[in-house]
C-alpha positions in Angstrom: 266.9 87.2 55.2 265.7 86.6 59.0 262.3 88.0 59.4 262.0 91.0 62.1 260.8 89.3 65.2 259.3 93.0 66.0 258.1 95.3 63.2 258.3 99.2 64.2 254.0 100.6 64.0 255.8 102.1 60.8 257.3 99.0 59.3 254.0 97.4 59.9 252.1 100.6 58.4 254.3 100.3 55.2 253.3 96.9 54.4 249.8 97.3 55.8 249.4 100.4 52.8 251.1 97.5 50.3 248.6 95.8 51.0 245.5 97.3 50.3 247.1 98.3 47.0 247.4 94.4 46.4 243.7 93.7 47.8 242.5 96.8 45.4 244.0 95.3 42.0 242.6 91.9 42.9 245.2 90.2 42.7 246.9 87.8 45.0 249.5 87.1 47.2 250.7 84.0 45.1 250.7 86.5 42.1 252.5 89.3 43.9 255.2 87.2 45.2 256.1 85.7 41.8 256.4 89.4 40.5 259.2 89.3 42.8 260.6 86.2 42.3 258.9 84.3 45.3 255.8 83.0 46.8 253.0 83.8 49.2 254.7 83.6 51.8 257.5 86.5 50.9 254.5 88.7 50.1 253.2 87.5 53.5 256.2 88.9 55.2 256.7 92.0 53.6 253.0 93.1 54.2 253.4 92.5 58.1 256.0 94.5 58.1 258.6 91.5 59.2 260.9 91.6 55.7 262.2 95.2 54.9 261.6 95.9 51.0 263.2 98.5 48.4 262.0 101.4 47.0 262.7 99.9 43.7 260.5 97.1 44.6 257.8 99.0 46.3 257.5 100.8 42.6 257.5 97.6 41.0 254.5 96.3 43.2 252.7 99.8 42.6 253.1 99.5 39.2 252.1 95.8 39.1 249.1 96.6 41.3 248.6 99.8 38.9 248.0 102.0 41.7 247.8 105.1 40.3 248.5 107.6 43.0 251.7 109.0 42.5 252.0 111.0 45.6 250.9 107.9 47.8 253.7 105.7 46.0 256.5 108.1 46.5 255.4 108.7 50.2 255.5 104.8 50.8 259.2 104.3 49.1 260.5 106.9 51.1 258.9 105.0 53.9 261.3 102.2 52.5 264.0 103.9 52.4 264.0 105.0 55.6 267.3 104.1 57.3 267.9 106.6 60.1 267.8 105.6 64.1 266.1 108.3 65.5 266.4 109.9 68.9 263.9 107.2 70.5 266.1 104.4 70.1 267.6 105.2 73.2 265.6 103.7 74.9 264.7 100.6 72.6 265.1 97.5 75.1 263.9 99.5 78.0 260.8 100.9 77.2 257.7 98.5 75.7 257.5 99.1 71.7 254.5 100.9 71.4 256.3 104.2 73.6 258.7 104.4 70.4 255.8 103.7 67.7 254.6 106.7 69.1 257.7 109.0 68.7 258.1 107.7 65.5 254.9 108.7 64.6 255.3 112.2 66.2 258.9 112.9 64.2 257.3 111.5 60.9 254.0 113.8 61.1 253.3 116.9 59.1 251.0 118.1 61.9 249.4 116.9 64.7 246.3 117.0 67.0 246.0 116.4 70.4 243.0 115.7 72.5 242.8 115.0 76.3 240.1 115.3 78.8 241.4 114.2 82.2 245.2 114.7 81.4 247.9 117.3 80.0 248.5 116.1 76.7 251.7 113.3 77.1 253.9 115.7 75.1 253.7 118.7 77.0 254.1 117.2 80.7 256.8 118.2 82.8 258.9 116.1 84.2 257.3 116.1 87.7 253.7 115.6 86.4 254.8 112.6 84.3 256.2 111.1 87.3 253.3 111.6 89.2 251.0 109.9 86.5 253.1 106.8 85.6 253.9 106.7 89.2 250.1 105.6 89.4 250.3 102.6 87.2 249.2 99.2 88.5 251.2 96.9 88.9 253.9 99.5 90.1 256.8 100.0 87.7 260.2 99.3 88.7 262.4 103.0 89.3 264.3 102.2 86.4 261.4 102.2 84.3 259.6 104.7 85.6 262.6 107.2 85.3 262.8 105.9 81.1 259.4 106.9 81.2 259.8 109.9 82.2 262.7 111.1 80.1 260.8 109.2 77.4 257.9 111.5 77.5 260.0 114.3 78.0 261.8 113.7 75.1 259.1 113.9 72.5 259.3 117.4 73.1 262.2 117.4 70.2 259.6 117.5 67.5 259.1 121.0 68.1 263.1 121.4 67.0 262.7 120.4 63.7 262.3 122.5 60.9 259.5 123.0 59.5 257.7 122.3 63.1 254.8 120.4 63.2 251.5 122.2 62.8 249.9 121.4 66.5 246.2 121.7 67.4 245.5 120.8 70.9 242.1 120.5 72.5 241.6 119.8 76.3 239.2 120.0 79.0 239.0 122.3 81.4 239.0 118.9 83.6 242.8 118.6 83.1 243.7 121.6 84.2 241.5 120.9 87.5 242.3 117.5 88.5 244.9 117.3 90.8 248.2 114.9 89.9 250.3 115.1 92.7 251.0 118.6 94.9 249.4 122.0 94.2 253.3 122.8 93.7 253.6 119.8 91.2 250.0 120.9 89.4 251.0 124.8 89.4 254.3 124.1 87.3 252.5 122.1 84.8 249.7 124.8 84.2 252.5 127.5 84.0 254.5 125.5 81.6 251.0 125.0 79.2 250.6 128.4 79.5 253.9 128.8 77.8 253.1 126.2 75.1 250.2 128.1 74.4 252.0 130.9 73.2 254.6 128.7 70.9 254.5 129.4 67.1 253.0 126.1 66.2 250.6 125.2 69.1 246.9 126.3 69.1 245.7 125.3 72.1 241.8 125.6 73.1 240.2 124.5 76.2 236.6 123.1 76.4 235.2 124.8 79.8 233.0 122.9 82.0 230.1 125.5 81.2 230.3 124.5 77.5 226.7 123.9 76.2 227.5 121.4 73.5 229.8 118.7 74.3 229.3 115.5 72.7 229.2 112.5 75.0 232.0 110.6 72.6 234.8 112.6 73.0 237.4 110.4 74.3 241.4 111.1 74.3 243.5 110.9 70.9 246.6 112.2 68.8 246.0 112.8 65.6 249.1 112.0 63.2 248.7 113.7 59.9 250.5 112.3 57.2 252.4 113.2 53.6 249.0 112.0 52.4 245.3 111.5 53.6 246.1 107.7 53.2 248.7 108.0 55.4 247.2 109.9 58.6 247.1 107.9 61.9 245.1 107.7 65.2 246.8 106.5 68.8 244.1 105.9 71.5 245.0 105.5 74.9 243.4 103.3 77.4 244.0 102.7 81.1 246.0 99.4 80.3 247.7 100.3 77.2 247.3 102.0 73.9 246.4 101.1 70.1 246.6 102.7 66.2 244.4 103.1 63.9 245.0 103.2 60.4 241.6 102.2 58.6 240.8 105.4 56.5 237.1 105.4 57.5 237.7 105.3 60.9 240.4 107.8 60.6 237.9 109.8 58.8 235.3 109.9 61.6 238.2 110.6 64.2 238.9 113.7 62.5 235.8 114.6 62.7 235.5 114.0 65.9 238.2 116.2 66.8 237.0 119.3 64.6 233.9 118.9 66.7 235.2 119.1 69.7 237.7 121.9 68.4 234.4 124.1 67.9 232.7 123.4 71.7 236.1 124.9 72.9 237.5 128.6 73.3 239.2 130.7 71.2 242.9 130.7 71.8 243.2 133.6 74.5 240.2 132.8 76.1 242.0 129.5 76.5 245.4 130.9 78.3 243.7 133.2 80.8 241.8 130.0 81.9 245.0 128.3 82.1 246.7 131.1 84.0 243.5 131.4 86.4 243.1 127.7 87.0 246.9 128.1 87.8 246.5 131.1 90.3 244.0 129.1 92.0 246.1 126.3 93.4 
């Protein structure tokens, strides 16, 4: 079979977790492959996500590796099995990769958690906000993809359709809902439309004022995918020029940490939405 010239974040992720399952039983990739009646090099491919595998032959590794977690091991064949094209597929060709990893990751998590000091988290932009803060990338982007980008990020909203919804903690400053992007007009529909979001059945959402006593100089922007499993949770950072995961359980580890801290130098829901609605009677 071809190998996949660009592996999905999840593709890669399922073979990533293969993996460490190999590394952990010691045994090679010369060994693994012959299990399935190749070489190195097939084993190379499937763990970077480029050759799709079975479930039946993701068991067969497990068992080989004897990797004892059942739950983990179901979780990744259904990873395996996945053959669905979701919603963001759309806009596959127009938008860079990494936008879609990150719906992906959305529609695949049992909860989520959101942190953002300067900005309304992506997911719960309006239309006219987003516009306003992709309109500020450098180089400029073309109006085609600008408008993607904006209907993009829209989009993601979707995950809050699905049944069960995901579980949604979201922690911002009190700087985002100060800092200007674009009009007052543009800025006051945003804060109205978070005040709403507040009050939806699977958003908490706290907001860490500027008077707050205890904020840790680390804090930086994040979303928190939780998985099926522990083994399974995800981290996307965003930087000014682009955006990575992380995977690696320790560092996942001390991101959720991070956020739980930060969760507790923030205000108690209500507290949180009559800052919201003042900060939005201000403009």
């Amino acid at each position: 079979m071809p190998p996949r010239s660009n592996p999905t974040a999840r593709q890669a992720r399922l073979g990533a977790e293969l993996r460490k399952l190999r590394e952990a039983s010691g045994m090679s990739a010369g060994e693994a492959g012959a299990l399935l009646g190749g070489g190195a090099a097939g084993i190379g491919h499937i763990e970077a996500g480029r050759w799709g595998v079975s479930a039946e032959r993701v068991r067969r590794l497990a068992a080989h590796y004897r990797a004892a977690d059942e739950r983990l091991v179901g979780e990744l064949c259904a990873m395996a099995e996945e053959r669905g094209r979701g919603w963001w597929e759309e806009f596959r060709g127009v938008l860079a990769p990494g936008f879609l990893d990150v719906s992906e990751l959305e529609h695949h998590a049992t909860a989520l958690r959101l942190m953002q000091l300067t900005h309304v988290p992506g997911i719960f932009q309006t239309e006219d906000y987003a516009r306003v803060v992709f309109a500020g990338a450098r180089p400029r982007l073309p109006e085609r993809e600008l408008r993607a980008r904006v209907a993009h990020r829209v989009s993601r909203r979707r995950v809050f359709a699905r049944t069960p919804a995901p579980e949604t903690e979201v922690v911002v400053h009190e700087a985002a809902l100060r800092m200007r992007y674009g009009s007052r007009a543009v800025q006051r529909e945003q804060l109205e439309f978070l005040t709403d979001v507040a009050r939806w059945p699977h958003v908490t959402l706290r907001v860490i004022p500027f008077d707050t006593d205890d904020l840790i100089g680390t804090a930086q922007s994040m979303l928190y995918a939780v998985g099926p499993v522990a083994q399974l949770d995800t981290v996307q950072i965003d930087s000014a020029f682009g955006g990575g995961f992380v995977d690696a359980y320790a560092l996942v580890t001390m991101y959720r940490e991070l956020f739980d801290s930060l969760a507790r130098s923030a205000l108690r829901p209500e507290e949180s939405r009559k800052l919201i609605h003042r900060a939005a009677q201000e403009l």
